[in-house]
N, C-alpha and C positions, 0 to 999 in steps of 0.2 A: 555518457549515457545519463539520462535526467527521469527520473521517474514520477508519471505524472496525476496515476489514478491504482489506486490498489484497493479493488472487491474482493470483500469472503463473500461465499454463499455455500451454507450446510446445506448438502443434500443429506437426503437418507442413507449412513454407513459413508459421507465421504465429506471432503472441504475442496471446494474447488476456486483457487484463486486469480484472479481477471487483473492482468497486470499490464499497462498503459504504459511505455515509456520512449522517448525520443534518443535517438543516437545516427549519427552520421553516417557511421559506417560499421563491419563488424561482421563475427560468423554465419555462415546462411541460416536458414530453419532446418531444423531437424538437426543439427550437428550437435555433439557433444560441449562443445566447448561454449556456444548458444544456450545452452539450458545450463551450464553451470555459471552462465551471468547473467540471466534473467532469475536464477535462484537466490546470487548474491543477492541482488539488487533488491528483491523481497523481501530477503531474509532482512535486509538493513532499514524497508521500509517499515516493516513489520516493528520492527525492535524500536522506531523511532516514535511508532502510535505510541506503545506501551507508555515511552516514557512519557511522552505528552499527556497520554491520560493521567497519569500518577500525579501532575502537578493539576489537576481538575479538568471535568468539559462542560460546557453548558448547553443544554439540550435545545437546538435553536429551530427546528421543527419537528413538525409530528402529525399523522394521518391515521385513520382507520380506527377503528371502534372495536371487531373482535379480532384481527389480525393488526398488528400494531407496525407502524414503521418509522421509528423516530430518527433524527439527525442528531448526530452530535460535534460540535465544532472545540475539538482541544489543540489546544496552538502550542506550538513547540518554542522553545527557549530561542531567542535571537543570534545565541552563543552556541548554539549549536551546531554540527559541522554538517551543509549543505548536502544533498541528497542528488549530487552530482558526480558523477566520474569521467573523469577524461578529457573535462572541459577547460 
């Protein structure tokens, strides 16, 4: 399982996370054991921004004038352990 795009978006009272990833084969939709490895898989993508941000991002676009929507590109360590399972 590869994971390939991971959105927040705050709504009002919630965080709803849009989660992109590739895998060959595996549990259907709606089963239990399907959402406890699409949760992994977050939870590890999640944990990998953090640290990529903590070593800096550089803000490399940006839009809008009262509602603002900026890019930020923080690259993770080379030596870090690939956001792959199973492969």
């Amino acid at each position: 399982m590869t994971l390939q795009r991971l959105v927040l978006d705050y709504r009002t009272g919630e965080l709803v996370l849009r989660v992109l990833y590739l895998r060959q084969d595996g549990p259907n939709p709606g089963t239990k054991a399907r959402a406890r490895e699409v949760t992994a898989l977050t939870r590890t993508g999640l944990e990998r921004a953090l640290e990529a941000l903590e070593g800096g991002a550089e803000c490399v676009g940006t839009s809008g004038f009262t509602t603002r929507e900026d890019v930020l590109l923080a690259t993770i360590s080379p030596d870090a352990n690939p956001l792959a399972k199973g492969a």
